[in-house]
C-alpha positions as CSV (number, residue, x, y, z in Angstrom):
1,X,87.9,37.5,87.2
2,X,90.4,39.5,89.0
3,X,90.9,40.3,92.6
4,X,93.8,42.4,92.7
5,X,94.0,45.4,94.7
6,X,92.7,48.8,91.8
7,X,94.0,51.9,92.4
8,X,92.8,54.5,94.2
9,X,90.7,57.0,92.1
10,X,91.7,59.7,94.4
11,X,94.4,61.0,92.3
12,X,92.5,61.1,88.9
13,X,89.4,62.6,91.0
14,X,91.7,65.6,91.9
15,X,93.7,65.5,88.3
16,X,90.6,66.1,86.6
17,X,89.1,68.8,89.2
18,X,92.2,70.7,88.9
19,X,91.9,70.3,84.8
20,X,88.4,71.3,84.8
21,X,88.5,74.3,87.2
22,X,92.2,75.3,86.2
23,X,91.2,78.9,86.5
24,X,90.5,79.1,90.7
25,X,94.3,79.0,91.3
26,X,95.1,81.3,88.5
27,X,92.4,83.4,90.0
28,X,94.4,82.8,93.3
29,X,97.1,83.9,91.9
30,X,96.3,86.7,90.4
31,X,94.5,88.8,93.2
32,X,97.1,87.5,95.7
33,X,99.8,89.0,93.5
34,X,97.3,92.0,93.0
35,X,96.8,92.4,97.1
36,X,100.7,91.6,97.3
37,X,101.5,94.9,95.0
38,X,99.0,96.9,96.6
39,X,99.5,95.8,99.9
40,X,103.6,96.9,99.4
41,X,102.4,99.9,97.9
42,X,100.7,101.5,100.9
43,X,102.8,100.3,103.2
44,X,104.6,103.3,105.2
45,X,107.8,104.2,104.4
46,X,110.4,103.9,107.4
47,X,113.2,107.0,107.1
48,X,115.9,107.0,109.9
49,X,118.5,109.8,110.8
50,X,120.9,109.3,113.4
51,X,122.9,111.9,116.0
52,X,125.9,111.2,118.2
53,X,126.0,112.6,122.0
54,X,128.9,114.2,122.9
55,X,129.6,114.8,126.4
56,X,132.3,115.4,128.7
57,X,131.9,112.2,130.6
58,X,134.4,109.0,130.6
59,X,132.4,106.3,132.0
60,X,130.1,104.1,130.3
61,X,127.4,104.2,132.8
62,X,127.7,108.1,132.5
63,X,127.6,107.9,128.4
64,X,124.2,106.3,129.0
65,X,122.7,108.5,131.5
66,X,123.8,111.1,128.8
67,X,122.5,109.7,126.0
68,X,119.1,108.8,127.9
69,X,118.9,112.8,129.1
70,X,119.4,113.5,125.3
71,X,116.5,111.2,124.2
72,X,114.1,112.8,126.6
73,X,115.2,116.3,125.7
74,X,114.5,115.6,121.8
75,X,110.7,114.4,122.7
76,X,110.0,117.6,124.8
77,X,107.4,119.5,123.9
78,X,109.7,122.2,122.7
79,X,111.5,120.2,119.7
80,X,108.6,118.7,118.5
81,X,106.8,122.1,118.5
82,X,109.9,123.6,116.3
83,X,110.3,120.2,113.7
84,X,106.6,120.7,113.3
85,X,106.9,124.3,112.3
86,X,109.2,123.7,109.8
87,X,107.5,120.6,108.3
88,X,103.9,122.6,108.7
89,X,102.0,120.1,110.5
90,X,101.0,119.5,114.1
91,X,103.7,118.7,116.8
92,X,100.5,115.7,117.7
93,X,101.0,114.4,114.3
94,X,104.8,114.8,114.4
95,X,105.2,112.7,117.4
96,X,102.6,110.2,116.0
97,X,104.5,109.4,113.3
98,X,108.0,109.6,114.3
99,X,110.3,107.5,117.3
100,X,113.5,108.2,119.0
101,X,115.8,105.4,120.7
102,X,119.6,104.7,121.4
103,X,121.2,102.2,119.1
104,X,122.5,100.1,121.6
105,X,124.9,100.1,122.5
106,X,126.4,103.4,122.0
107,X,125.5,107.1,122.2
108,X,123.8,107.1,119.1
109,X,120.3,108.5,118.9
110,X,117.9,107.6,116.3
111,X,115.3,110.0,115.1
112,X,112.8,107.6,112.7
113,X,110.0,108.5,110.8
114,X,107.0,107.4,109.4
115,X,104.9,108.4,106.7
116,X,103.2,106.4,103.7
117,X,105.4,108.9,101.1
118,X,109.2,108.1,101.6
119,X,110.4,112.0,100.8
120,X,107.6,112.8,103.7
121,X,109.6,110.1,106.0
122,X,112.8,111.4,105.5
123,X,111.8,115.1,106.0
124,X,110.2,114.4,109.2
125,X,113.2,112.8,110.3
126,X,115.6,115.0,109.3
127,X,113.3,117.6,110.6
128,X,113.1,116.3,114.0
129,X,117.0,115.2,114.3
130,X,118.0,119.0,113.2
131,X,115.2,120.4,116.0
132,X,116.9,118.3,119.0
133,X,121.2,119.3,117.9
134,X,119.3,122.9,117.9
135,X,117.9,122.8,121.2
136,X,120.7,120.9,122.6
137,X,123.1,124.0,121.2
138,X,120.3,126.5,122.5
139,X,120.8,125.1,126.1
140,X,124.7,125.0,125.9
141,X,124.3,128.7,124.5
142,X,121.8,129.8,127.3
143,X,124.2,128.6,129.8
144,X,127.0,130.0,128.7
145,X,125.3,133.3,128.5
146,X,124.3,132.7,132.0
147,X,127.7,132.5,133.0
148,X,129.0,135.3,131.3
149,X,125.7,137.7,132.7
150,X,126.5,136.5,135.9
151,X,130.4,137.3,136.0
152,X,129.9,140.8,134.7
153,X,127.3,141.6,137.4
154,X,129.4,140.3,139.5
155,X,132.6,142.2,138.2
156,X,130.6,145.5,137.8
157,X,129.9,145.3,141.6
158,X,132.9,145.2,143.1
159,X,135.7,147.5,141.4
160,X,139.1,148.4,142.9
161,X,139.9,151.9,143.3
162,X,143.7,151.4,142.1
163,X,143.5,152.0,138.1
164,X,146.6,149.1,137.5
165,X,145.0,146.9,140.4
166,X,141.6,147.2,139.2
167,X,142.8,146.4,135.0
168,X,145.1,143.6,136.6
169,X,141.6,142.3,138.4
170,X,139.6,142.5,135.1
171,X,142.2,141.0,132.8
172,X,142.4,137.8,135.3
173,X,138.8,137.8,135.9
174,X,138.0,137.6,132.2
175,X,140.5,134.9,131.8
176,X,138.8,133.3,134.4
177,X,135.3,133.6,133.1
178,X,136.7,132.4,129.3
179,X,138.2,129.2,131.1
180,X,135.1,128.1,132.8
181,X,132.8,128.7,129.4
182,X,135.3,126.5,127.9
183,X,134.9,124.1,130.3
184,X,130.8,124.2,130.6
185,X,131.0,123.9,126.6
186,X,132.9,121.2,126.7
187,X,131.1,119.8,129.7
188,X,128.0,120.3,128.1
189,X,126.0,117.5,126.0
190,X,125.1,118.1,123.1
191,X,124.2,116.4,120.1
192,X,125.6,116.2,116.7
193,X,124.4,115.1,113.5
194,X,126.2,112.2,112.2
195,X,123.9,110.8,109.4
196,X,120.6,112.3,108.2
197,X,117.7,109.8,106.4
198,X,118.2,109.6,103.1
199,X,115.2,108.8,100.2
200,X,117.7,106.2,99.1
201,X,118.0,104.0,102.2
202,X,114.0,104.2,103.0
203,X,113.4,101.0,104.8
204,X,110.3,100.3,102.9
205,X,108.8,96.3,102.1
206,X,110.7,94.8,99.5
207,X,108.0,94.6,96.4
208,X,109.8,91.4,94.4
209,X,109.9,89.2,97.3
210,X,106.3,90.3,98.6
211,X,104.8,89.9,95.1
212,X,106.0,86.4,94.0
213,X,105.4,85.2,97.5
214,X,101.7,86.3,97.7
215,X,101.3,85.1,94.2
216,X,102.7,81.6,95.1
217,X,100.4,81.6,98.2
218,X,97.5,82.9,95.9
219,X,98.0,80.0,93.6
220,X,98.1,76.9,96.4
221,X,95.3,77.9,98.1
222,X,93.3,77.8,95.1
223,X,94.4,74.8,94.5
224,X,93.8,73.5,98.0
225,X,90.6,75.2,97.2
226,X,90.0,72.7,94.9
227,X,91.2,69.3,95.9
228,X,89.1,70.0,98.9
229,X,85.8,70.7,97.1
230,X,86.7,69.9,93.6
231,X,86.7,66.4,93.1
232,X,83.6,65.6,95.3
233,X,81.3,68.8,93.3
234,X,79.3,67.6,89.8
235,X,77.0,64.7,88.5
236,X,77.7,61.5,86.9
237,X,78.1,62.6,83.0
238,X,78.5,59.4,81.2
239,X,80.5,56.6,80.8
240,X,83.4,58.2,78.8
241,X,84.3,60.9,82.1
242,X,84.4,57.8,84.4
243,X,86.0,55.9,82.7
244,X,88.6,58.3,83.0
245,X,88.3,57.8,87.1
246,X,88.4,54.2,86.7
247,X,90.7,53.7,83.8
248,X,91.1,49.6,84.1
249,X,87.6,48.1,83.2
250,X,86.0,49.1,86.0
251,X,83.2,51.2,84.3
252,X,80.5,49.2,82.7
253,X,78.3,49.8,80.1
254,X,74.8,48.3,80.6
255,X,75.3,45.6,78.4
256,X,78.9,44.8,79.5
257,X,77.0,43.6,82.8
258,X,76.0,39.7,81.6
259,X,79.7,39.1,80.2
260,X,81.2,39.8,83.7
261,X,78.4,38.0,85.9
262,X,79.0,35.1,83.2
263,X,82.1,34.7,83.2
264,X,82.1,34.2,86.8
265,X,79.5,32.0,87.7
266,X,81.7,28.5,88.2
267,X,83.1,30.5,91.6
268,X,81.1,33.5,92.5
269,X,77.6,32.9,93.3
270,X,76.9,36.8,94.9
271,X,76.2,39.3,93.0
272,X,76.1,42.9,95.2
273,X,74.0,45.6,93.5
274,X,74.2,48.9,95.2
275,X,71.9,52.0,94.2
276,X,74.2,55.3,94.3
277,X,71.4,57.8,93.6
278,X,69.0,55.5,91.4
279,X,65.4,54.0,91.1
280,X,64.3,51.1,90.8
281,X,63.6,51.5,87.4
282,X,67.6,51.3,87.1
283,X,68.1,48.6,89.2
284,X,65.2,46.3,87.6
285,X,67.7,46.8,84.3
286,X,70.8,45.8,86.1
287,X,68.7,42.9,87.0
288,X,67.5,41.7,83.7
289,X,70.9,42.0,82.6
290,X,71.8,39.2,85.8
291,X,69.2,37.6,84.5
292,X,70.5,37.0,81.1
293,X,73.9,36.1,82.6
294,X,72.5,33.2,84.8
295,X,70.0,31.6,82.5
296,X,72.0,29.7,80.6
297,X,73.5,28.1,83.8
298,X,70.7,26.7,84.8
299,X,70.8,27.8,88.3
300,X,68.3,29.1,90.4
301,X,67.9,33.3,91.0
302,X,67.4,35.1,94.2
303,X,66.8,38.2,95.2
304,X,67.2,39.9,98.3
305,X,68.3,42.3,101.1
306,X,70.5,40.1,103.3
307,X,73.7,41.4,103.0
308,X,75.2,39.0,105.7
309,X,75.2,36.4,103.1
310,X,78.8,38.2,102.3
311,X,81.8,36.2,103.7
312,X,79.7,33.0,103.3
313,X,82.5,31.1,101.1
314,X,83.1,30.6,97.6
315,X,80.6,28.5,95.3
316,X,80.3,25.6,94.0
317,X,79.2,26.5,90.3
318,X,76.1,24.6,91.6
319,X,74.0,26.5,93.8
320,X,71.6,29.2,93.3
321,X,72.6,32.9,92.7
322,X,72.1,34.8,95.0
323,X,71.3,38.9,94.3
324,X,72.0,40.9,97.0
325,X,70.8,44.8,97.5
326,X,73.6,46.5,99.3
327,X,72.4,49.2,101.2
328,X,74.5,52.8,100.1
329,X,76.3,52.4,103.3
330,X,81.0,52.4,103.3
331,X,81.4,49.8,105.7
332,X,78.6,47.2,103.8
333,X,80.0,48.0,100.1
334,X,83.8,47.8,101.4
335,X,82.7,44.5,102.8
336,X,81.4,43.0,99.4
337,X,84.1,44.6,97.5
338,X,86.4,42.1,99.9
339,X,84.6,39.2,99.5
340,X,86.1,37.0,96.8
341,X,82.7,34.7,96.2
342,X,80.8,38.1,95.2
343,X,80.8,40.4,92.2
344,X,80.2,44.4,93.4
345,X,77.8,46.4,90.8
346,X,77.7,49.8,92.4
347,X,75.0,51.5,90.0
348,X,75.1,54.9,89.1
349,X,73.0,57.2,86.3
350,X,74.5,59.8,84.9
351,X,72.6,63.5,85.6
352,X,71.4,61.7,88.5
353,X,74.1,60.0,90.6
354,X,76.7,62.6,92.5
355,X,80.3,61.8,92.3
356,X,81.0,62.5,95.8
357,X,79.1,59.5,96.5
358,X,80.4,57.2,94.8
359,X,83.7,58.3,96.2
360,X,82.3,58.2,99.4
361,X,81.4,54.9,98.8
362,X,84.1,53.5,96.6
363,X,86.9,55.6,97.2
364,X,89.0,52.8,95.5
365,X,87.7,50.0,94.1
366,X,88.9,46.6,95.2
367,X,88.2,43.0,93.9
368,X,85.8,42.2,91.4
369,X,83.7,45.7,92.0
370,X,82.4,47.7,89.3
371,X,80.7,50.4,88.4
372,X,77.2,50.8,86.0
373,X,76.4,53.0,84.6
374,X,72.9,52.9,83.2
């Protein structure tokens, strides 16, 4: 008989879990890919639209102070209260939904939107980029007004009583007054429009990528779904389906069991029989069929519990035979399955006799180990 190393069942044990319950990671893979669609679906859509600051200002460190005065002017109450007007919703939901930065580093605001419907994003940006250039123009234009309010008073209040003097005073005074408008306007910051959003550069989740991924995920973890619980899940059917586990002769019929206890008698004289979820009513035909297979020896035939006669050396073709109940414990039946002097029934019934046991048991057989199936 042999005693080379078998295969580990493993393998076959998750072959034929993933054959038989094929349809957990299609299943997967289907409502990941169905989650995956939905998921990109809903996601909100992300519209930007971007203004330059212009101010008359040379330094870095001044074009950021700038550009920082122009971000907290576009949040003030005053803008979001006008973008909202035009867009018909609430300056609270406005601001909720929309953010303005610097692209650093530059003097480039960003006005970026939010919204699940990508025309709704790009209005609300475009909306709220439009509001701050407006109320950066208004305050240029109030200042300027300012200046020119303030020049006539003061022009008005103090005339010359020589006609020529008084037109000479006038005509240098409004020169005066159009110089430094020129000079606040071109002081002034203000901020212009460089690029509004557009509905075809939404950022928005990319749906190909998504889809297949979640699909691909959907699918492995139903198959890790069933390598974990697969393989150890069901009964013992019948010979044919373990057979399949234990493809090189290590499945025996009930009446295969004398041949292989006969045929090796002249240097095995242990036999191990271990119940994996059977009576005794099982067992007491496994042991007839020992029976049978010694008789003709004519050798004595124990019976009994003691597995530490395991590891006692091989036989002699001389003494008795000794029948061993293994208790269903891994360490005792690995321990049998090692000993070259003993022959390992592990006995199993099919309907009866789970198959996590046996693997639990037997996870691959070894030597001369078999299982019975009665």
């Amino acid at each position: 008989m042999s005693t080379t190393v078998r295969s580990d069942p493993w393998g076959r044990f998750a072959f034929l879990a993933l054959r038989k319950w094929w349809w957990i990671p299609s299943l997967g893979a289907v409502l990941a890919v169905a989650a995956g669609f939905v998921g990109v679906a809903l996601a909100p859509a992300k519209a930007t639209a971007y203004a330059s600051v212009e101010a008359g200002v040379s330094t870095s460190f001044e074009m950021s102070e700038q550009a920082a005065a122009a971000v907290r002017e576009s949040q003030t109450s005053a803008v979001l209260a006008a973008a909202a007007k035009e867009l018909d919703i609430t300056p609270k939901e406005l601001e909720d939904s929309t953010k303005i930065g610097i692209v650093q580093p530059s003097q480039v605001v960003y006005f970026r939107a939010t919204a699940l419907d990508r025309s709704d994003a790009v209005l609300r940006a475009n909306a709220l980029a439009r509001a701050a250039a407006l109320a950066s123009i208004d305050r240029v234009r109030t200042k300027v007004e300012t200046v020119t309010f303030e020049s006539e008073h003061a022009l008005d209040n103090q005339p010359l009583r020589n006609t020529a003097a008084e037109k000479s005073r006038v005509k240098q005074f409004g020169a005066s007054v159009g110089s430094s408008q020129a000079s606040l306007v071109a002081g002034s910051r203000r901020l212009l429009i460089i690029q509004e959003a557009d509905p075809l550069n939404v950022d928005d989740l990319p749906m190909l990528p998504i889809v297949l991924a979640s699909g691909i995920g959907g699918a492995l973890l139903g198959t890790a779904l069933v390598l974990l619980i697969g393989p150890r899940r069901g009964r013992v059917k019948g010979l044919g389906s373990l057979s399949m586990l234990f493809p090189d002769g290590q499945v025996l019929g009930l009446d295969s069991v004398r041949d292989v206890v006969a045929s090796g008698l002249s240097t095995q004289d242990l036999i191990g029989v271990c119940p994996v979820g059977v009576d005794d009513e099982a067992l007491d035909k496994v042991g007839e069929q020992i029976g049978k297979a010694v008789e003709p020896s004519g050798r004595g035939l124990r019976v009994s519990d003691d597995h530490h006669l395991l590891g006692r050396g091989p036989g002699d073709g001389m003494r008795a035979v000794e029948v061993v109940q293994l208790p269903a414990l891994r360490p005792v039946v690995k321990r049998a399955m090692a000993d070259p002097n003993a022959v390992s029934l592990l006995v199993v019934e099919p309907g009866t006799t789970r198959i996590k046991d046996i693997d639990r048991l037997a996870d691959g057989l070894t030597g001369d180990a078999f299982v019975v199936v009665v």
